[in-house]
N, CA, C and O atoms as a DFTB+ gen file, in Angstrom:
400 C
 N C O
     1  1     -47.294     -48.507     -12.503
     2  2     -46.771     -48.042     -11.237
     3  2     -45.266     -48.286     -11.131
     4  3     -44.431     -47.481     -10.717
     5  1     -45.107     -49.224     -11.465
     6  2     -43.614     -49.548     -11.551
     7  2     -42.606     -48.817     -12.633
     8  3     -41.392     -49.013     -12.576
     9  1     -43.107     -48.101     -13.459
    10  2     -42.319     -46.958     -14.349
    11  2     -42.107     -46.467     -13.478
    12  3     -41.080     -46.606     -12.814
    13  1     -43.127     -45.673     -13.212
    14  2     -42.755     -43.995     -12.531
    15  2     -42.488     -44.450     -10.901
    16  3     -42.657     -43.456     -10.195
    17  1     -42.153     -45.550     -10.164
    18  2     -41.141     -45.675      -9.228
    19  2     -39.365     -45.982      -9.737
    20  3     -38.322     -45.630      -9.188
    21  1     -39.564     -46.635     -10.777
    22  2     -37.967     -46.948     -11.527
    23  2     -37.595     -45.165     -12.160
    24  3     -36.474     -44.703     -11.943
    25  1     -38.406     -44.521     -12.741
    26  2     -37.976     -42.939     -13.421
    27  2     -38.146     -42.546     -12.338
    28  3     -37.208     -41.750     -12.376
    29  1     -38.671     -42.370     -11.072
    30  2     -38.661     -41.141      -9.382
    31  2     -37.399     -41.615      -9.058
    32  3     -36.518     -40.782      -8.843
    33  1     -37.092     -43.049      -8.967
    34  2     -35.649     -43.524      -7.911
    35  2     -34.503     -43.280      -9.166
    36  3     -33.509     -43.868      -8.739
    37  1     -34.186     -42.750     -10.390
    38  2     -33.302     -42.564     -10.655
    39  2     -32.943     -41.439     -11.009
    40  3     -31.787     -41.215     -11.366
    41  1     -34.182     -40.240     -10.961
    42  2     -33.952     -39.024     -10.430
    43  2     -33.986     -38.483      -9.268
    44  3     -33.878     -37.276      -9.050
    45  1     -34.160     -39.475      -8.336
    46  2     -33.575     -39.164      -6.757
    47  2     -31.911     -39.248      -6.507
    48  3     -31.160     -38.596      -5.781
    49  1     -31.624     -40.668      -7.714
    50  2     -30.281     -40.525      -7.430
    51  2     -29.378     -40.293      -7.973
    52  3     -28.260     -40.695      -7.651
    53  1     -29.735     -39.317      -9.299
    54  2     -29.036     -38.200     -10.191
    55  2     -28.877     -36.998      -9.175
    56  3     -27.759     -36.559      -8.905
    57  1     -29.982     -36.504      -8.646
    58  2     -29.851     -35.622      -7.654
    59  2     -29.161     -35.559      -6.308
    60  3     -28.641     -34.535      -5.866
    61  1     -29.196     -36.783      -5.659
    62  2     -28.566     -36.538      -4.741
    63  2     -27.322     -36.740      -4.974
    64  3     -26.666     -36.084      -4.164
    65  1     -26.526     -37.449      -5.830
    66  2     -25.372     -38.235      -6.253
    67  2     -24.462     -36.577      -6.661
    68  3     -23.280     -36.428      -6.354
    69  1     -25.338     -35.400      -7.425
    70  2     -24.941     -34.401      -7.585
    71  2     -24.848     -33.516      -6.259
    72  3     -23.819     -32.840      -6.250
    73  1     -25.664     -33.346      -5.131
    74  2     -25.134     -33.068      -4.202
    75  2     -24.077     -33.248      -3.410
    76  3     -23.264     -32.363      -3.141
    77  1     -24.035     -34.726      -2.889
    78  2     -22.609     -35.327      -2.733
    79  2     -21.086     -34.693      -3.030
    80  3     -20.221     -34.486      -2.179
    81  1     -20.981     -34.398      -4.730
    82  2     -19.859     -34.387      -5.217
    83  2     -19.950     -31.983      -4.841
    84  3     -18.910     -31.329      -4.762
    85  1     -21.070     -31.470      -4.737
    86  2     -21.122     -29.972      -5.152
    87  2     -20.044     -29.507      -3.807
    88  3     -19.338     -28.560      -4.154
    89  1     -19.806     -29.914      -2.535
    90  2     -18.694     -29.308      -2.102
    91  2     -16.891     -29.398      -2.231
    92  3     -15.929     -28.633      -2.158
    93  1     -17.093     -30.451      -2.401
    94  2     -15.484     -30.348      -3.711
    95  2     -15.130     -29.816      -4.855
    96  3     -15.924     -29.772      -5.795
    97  1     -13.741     -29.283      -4.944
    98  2     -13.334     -28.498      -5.669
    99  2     -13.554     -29.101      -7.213
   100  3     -13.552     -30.322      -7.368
   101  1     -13.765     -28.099      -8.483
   102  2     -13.848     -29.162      -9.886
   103  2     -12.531     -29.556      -9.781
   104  3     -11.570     -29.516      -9.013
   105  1     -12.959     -30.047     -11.121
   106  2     -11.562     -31.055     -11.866
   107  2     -11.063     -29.790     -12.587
   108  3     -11.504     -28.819     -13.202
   109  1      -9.818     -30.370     -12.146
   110  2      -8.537     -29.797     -12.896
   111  2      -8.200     -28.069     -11.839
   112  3      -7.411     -27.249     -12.308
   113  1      -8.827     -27.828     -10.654
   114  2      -8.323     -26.699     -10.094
   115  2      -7.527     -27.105      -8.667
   116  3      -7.268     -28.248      -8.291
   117  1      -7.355     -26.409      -8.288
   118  2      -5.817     -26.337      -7.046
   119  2      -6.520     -27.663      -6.085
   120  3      -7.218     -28.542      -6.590
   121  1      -6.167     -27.587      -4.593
   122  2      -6.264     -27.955      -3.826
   123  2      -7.029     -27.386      -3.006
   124  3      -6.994     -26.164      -3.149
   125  1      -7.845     -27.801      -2.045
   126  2      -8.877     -26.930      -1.894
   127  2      -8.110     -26.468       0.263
   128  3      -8.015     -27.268       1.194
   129  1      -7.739     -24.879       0.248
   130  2      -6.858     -24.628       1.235
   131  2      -7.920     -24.116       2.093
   132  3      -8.137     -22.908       1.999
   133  1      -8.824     -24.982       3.140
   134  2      -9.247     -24.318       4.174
   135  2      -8.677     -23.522       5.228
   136  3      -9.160     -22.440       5.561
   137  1      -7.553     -24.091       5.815
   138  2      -7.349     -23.648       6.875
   139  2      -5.828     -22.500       6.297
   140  3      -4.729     -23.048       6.208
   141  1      -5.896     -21.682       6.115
   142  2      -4.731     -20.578       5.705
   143  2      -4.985     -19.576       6.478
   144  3      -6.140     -19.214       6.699
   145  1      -3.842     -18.943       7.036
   146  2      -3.674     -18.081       8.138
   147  2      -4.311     -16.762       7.701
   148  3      -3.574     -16.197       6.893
   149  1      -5.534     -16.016       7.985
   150  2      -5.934     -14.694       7.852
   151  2      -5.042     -13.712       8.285
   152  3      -4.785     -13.486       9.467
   153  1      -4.312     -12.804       6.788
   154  2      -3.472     -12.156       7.208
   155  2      -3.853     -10.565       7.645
   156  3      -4.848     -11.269       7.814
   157  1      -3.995      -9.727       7.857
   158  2      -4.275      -8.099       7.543
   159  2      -3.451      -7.547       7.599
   160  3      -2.337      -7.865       8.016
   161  1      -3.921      -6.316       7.072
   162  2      -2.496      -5.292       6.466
   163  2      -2.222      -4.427       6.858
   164  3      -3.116      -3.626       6.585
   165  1      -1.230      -3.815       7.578
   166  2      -1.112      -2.446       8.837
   167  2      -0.804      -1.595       7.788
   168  3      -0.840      -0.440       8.214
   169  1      -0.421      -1.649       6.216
   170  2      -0.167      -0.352       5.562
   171  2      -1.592       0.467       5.520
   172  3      -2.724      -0.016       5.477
   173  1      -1.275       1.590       5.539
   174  2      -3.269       2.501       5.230
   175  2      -3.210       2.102       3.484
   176  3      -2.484       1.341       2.846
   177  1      -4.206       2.905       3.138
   178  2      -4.102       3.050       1.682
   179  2      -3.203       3.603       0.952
   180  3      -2.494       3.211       0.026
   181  1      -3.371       4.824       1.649
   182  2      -2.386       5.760       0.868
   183  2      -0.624       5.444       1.127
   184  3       0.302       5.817       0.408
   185  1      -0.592       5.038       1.766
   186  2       0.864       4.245       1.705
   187  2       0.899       2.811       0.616
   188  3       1.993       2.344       0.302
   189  1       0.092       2.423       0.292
   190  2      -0.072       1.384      -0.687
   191  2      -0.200       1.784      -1.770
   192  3       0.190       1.004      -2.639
   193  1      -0.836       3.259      -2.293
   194  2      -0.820       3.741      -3.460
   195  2       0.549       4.561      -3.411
   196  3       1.206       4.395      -4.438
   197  1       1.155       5.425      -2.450
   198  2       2.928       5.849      -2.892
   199  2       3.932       4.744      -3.014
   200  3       5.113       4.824      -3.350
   201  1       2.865       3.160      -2.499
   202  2       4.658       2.492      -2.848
   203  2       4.262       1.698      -4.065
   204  3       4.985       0.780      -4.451
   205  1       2.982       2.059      -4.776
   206  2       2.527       1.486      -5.801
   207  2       3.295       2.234      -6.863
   208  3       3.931       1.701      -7.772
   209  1       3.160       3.593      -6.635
   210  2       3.642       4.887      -7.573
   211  2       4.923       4.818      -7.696
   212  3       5.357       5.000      -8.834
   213  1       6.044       4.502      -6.437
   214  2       6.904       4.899      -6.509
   215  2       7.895       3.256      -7.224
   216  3       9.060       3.411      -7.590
   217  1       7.327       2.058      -7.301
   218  2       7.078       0.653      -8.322
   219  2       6.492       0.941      -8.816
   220  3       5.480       1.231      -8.177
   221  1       6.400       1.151     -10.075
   222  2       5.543       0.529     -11.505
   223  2       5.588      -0.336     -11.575
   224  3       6.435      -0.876     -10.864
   225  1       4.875      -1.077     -12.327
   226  2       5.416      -2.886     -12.875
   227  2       6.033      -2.716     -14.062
   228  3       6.019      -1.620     -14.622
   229  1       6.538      -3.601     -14.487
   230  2       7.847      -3.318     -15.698
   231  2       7.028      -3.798     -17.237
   232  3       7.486      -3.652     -18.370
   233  1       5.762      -4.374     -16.868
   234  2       4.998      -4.453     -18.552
   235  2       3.710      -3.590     -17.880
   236  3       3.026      -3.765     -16.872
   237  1       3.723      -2.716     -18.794
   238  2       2.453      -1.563     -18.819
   239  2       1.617      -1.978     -20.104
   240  3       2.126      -1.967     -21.224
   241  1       0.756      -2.218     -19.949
   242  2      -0.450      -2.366     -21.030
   243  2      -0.776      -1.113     -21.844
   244  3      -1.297      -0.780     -22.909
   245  1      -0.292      -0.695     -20.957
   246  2      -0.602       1.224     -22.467
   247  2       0.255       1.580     -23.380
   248  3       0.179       2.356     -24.333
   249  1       1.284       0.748     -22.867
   250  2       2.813       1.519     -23.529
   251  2       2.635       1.783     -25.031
   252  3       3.283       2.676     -25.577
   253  1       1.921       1.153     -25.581
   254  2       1.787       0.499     -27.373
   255  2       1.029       1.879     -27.774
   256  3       1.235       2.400     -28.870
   257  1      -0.091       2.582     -26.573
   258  2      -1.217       3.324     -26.915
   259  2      -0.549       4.993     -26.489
   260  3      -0.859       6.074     -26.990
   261  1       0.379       4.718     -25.470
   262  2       1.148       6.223     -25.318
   263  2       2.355       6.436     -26.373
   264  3       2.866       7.521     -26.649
   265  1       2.741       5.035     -26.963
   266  2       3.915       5.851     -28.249
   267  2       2.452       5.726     -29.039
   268  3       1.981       6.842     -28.818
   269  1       1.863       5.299     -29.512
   270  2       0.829       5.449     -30.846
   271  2       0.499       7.265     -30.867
   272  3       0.303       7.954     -31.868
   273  1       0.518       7.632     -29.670
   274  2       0.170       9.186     -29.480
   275  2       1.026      10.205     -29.683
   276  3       0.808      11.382     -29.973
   277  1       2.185       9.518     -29.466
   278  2       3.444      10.309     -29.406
   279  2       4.486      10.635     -30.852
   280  3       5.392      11.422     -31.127
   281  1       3.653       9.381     -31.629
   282  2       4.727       9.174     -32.715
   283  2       3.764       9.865     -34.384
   284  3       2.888       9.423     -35.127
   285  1       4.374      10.798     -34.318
   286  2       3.654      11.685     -35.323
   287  2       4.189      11.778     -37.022
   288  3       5.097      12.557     -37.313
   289  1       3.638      11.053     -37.902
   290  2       3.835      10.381     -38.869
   291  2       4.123      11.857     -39.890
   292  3       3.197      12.661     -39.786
   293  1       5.269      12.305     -40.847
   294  2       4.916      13.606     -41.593
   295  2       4.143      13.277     -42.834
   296  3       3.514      14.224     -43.306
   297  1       4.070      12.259     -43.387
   298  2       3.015      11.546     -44.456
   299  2       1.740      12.590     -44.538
   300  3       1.226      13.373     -43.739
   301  1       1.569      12.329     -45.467
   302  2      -0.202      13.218     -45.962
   303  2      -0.888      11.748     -46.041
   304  3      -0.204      10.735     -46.186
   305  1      -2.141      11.729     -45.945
   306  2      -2.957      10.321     -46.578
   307  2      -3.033      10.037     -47.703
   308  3      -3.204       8.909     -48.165
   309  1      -2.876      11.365     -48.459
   310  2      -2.671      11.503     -50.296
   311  2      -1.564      10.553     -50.567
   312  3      -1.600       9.682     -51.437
   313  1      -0.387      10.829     -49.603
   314  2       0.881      10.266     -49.765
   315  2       1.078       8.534     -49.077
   316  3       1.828       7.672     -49.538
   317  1       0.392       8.433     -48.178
   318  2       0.308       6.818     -48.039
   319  2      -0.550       5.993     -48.809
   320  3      -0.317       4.784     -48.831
   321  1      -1.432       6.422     -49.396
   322  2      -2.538       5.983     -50.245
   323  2      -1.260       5.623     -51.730
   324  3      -1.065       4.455     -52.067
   325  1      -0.771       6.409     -52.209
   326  2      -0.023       6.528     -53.163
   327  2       0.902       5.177     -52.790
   328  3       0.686       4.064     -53.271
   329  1       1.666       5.401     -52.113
   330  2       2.951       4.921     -51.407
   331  2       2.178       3.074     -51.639
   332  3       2.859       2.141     -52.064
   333  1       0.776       2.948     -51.268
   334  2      -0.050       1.768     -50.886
   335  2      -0.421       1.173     -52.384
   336  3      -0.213       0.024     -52.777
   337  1      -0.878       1.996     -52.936
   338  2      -0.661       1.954     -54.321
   339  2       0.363       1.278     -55.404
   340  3       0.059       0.519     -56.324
   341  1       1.299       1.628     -55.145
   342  2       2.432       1.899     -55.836
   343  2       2.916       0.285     -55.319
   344  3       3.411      -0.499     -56.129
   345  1       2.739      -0.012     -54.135
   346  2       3.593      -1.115     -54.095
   347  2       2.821      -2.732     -54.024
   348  3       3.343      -3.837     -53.875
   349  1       1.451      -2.360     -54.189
   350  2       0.458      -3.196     -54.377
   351  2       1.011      -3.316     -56.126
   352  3       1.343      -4.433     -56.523
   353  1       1.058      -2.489     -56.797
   354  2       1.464      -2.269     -58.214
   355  2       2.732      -3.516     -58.145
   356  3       2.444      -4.531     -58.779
   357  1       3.693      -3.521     -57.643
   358  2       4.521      -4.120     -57.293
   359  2       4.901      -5.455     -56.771
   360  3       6.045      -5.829     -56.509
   361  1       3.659      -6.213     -56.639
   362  2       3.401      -7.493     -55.864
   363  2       3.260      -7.684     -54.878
   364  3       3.242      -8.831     -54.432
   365  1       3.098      -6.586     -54.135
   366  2       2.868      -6.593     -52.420
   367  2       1.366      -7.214     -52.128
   368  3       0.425      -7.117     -52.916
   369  1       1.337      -7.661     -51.253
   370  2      -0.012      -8.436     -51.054
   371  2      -0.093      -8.157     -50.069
   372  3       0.834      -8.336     -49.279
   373  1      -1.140      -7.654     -49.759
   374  2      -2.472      -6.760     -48.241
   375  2      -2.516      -8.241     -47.436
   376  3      -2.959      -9.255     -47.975
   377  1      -2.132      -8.215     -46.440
   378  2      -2.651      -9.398     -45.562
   379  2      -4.055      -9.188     -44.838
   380  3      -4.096      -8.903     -43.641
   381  1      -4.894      -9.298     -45.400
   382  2      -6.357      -9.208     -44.989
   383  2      -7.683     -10.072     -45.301
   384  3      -7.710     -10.403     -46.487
   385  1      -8.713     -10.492     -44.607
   386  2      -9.488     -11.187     -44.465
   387  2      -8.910     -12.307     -44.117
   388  3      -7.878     -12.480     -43.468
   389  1     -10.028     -13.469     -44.842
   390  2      -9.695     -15.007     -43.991
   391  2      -8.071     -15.121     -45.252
   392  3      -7.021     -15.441     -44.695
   393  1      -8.039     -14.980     -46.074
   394  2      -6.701     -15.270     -46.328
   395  2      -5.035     -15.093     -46.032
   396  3      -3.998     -15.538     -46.523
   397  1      -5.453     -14.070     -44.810
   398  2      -4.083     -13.582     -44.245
   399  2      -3.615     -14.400     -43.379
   400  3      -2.538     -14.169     -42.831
């Protein structure tokens, strides 16, 4: 009888000991800001999307994928294959797999 009252009372107070701590913020994040002024926003939408349009942000995530489209190589594959060839012939070393 005395086990399983010593194993019930120390999973009563694994459990509750975890309740206790579940409305505080974890470790290692901000400060926890209840009281911050609810702001709302008198712009409509569509005034938020022309002053979105008319700002871009200055790093675009596509930029890499709209020149990749734009930039048109005159090479044949016959001719980079060769070119790949030729300088592998040469001591060039492919940076690929786990050895790169």
């Amino acid at each position: 009888m005395q086990v399983k009252t010593i194993a019930l009372a120390s999973l009563f107070s694994i459990v509750l000991a975890g309740n206790a701590f579940a409305a505080q913020p974890a470790s290692g994040e901000g400060p926890l800001f209840l009281n911050e002024a609810q702001a709302v926003s008198t712009l409509s939408r569509d005034a938020v999307r022309q002053e979105a349009i008319a700002n871009p942000p200055l790093v675009n995530g596509y930029d890499s994928v709209s020149d990749a489209k734009s930039v048109r190589s005159t090479a044949t594959r016959a001719q980079v294959r060769e070119s790949t060839r030729d300088a592998i012939a040469h001591g060039f070393h492919v940076k690929s797999g786990e050895s790169a």
